[in-house]
C-alpha positions in Angstrom: 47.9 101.3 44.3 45.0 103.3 45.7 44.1 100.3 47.8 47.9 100.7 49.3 48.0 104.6 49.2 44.4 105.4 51.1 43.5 101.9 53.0 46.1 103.0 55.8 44.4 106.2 56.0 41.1 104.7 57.1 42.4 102.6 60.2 44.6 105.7 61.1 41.4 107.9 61.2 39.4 105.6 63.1 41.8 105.5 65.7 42.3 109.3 65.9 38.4 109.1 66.5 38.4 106.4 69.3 41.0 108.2 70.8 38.9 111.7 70.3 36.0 110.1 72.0 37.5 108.9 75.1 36.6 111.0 78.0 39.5 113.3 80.0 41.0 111.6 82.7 42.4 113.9 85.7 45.3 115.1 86.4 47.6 113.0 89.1 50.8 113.0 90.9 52.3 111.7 88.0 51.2 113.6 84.9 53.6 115.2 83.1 52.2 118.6 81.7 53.2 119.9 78.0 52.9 123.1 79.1 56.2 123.5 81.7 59.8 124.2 81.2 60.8 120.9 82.2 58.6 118.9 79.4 60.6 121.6 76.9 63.5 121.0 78.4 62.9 116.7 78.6 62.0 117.3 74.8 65.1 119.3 73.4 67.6 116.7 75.2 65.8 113.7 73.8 66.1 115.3 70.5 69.6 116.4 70.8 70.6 112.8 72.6 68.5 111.1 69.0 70.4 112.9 66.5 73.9 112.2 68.5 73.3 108.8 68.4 72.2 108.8 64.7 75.4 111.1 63.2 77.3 109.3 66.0 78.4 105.9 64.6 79.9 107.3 61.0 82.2 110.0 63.3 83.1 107.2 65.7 84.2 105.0 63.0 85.7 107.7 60.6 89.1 108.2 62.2 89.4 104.6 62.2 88.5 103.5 58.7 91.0 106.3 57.6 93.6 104.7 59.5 93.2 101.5 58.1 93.2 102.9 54.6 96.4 104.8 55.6 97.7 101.4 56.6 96.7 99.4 53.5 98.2 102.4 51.2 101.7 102.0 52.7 101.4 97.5 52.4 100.4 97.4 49.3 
């Protein structure tokens, strides 16, 4: 169990310190900064647009089951 619980920690950490070693590369044309409005902005819609989809499915299909349980009430 502590072969499971800490042996992911290891590789985990040893990537955090290749990456940490790697030098800075410059900024280009196409970096997106953290710090602007727009990366805020880009950030709150993929977050809003994530937890649509995931509550999405079960509101879509709601109506419909309930209709279908409506449906089976009244044949049977």
């Amino acid at each position: 169990m502590l072969v499971a619980r800490y042996g992911a920690i290891v590789p985990t950490l040893a990537l955090a310190g290749a990456f940490a070693a790697k030098p800075r590369n410059d900024s280009t044309k196409g970096t997106l900064r953290t710090d602007t409005v727009l990366f805020a902005l880009l950030l709150i819609a993929n977050v809003i647009i994530t937890g649509a989809l995931t509550f999405f499915p079960g509101d879509a299909l709601g109506p419909i089951v309930e209709h279908f349980e409506m449906l089976r009430g009244h044949l049977f």
